[in-house]
C-alpha positions as CSV (number, residue, x, y, z in Angstrom):
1,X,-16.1,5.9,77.8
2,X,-16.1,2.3,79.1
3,X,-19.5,0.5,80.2
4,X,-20.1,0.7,83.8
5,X,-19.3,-2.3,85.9
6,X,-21.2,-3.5,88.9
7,X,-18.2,-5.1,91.1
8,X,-19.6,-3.7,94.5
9,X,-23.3,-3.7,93.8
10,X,-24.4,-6.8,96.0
11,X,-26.8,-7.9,93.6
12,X,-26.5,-11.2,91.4
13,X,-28.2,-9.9,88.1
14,X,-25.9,-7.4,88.4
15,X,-22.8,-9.6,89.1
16,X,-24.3,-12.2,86.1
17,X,-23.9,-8.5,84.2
18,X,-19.9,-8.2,85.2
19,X,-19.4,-11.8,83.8
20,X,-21.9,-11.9,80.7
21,X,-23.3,-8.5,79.9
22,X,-21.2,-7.6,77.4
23,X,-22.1,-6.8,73.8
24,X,-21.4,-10.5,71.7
25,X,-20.6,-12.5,75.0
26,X,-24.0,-13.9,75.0
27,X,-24.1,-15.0,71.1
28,X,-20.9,-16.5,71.8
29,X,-22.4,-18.8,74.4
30,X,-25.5,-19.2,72.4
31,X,-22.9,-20.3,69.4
32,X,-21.1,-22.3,71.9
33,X,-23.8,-24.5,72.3
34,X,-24.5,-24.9,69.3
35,X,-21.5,-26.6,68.8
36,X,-19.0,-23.7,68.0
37,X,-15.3,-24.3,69.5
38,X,-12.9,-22.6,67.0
39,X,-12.2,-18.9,66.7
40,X,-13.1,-19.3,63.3
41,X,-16.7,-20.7,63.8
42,X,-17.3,-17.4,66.3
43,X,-16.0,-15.1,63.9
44,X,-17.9,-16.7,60.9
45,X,-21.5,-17.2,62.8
46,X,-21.3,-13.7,64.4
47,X,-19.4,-11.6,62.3
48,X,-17.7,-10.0,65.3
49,X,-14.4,-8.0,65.0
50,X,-11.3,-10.2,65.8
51,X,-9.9,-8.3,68.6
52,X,-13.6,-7.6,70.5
53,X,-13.9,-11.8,69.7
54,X,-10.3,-12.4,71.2
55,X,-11.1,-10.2,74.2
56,X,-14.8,-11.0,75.0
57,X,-13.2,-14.8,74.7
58,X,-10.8,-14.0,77.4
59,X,-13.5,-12.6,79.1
60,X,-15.1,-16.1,79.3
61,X,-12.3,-18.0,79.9
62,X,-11.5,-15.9,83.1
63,X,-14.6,-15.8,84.5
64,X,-14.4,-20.0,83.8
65,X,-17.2,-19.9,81.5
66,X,-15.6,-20.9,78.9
67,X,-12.2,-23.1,78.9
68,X,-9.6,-23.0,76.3
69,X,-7.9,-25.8,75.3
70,X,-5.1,-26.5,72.8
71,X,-5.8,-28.5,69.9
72,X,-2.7,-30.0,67.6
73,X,0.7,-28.3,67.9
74,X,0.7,-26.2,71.3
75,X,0.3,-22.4,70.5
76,X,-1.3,-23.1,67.4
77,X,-4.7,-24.4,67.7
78,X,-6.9,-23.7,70.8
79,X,-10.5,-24.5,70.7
80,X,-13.2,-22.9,73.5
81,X,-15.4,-25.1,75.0
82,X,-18.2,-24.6,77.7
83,X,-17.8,-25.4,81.3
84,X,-20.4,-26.6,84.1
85,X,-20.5,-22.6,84.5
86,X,-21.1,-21.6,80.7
87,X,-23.8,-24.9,80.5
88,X,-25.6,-23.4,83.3
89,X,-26.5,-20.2,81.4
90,X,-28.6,-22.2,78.6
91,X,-32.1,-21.5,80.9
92,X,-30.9,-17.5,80.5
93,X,-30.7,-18.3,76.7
94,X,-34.2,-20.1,76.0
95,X,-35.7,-17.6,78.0
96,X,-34.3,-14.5,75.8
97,X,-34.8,-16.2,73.0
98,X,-38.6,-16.8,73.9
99,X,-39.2,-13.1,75.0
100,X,-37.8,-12.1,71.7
101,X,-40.0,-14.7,70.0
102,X,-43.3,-13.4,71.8
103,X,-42.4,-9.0,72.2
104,X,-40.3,-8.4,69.2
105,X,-41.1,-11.2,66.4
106,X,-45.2,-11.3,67.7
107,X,-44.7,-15.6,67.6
108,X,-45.9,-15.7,64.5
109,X,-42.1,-14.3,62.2
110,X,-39.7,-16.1,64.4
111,X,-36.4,-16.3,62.4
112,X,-36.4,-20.1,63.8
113,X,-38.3,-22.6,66.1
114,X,-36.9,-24.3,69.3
115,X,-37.4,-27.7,69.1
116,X,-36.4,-31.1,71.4
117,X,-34.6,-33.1,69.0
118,X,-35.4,-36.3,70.4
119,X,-39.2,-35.9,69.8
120,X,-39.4,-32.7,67.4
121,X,-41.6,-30.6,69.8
122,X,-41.6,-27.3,70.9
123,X,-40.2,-25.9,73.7
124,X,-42.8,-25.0,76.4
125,X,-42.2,-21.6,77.6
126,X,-39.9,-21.0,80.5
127,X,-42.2,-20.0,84.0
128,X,-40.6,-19.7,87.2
129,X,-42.1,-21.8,90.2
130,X,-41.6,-22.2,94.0
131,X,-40.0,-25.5,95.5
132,X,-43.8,-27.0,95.5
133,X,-44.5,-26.2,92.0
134,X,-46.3,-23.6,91.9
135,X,-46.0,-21.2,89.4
136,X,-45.3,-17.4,90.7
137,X,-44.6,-14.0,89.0
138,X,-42.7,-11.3,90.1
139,X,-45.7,-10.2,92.3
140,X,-45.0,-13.0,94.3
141,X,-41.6,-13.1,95.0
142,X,-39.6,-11.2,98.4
143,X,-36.2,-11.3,99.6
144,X,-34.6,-12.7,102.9
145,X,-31.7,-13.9,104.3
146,X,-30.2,-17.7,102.8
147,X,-31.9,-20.7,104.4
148,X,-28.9,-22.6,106.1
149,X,-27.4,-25.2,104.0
150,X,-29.0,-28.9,104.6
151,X,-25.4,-30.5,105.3
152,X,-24.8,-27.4,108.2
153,X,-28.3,-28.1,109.3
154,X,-28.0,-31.4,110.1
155,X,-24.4,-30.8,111.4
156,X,-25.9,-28.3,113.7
157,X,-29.0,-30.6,115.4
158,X,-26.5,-33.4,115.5
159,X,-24.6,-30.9,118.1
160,X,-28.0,-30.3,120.2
């Protein structure tokens, strides 16, 4: 029995699920960043089963998350690399990473520590704040129809 998909739930967690919910997808992301680019460094980093690693790497390339390119003779090589797409998951990362750090390693047995490696400190935990900066929990936070772009905005009080 196959996982259940969520193609025609209107929901964009659940259409983030479609792309990236897979089992191994998201270490393959995490290992992309890390510099991983060969099939090889996947397989060797997660341990993952060639044929779920070459399908959950087509996955990522056809969702443009990941983009393959050949390396050396055509065919022979490729290497994987992250697009603007696959970059733009690293918040969704940090953020698992911390919740695991804090609710299943207590802070204090973290496998490893986060850190900028420009000025070897910590990462601050990830919080989610309004447009003015202030910080807001799921209490807060309500749903409503899309503001109109700025660009159609001022296109549309230019008409008036």
């Amino acid at each position: 029995m196959g996982r259940k998909r969520f193609d025609e739930m209107p929901c964009a967690i659940a259409q983030t699920l479609n792309q990236v919910g897979d089992w191994w997808t998201l270490l393959i992301v995490r290992d992309a960043m890390k510099g991983a680019r060969r099939f090889s460094d996947f397989h060797d980093s997660t341990g993952i089963a060639k044929n779920i690693l070459t399908d959950r790497l087509n996955k990522l390339v056809e969702n443009k998350i990941m983009a393959r390119e050949e390396v050396g003779v055509r065919g022979h090589r490729q290497e994987y690399i992250l697009t603007e797409r696959g970059e733009a998951l690293f918040p969704i990362l940090i953020a698992m990473q911390q919740w695991g750090d804090c609710w299943v390693y207590g802070n204090n047995d973290m496998p490893v520590e986060l850190v900028d490696t420009r000025t070897g400190e910590r990462l601050a935990p990830l919080t989610v704040s309004n447009e003015s900066g202030e910080l807001v929990s799921h209490h807060d936070i309500g749903a409503r129809e899309p503001c109109e772009p700025a660009n159609e905005r001022a296109a549309n009080e230019g008409r008036r």
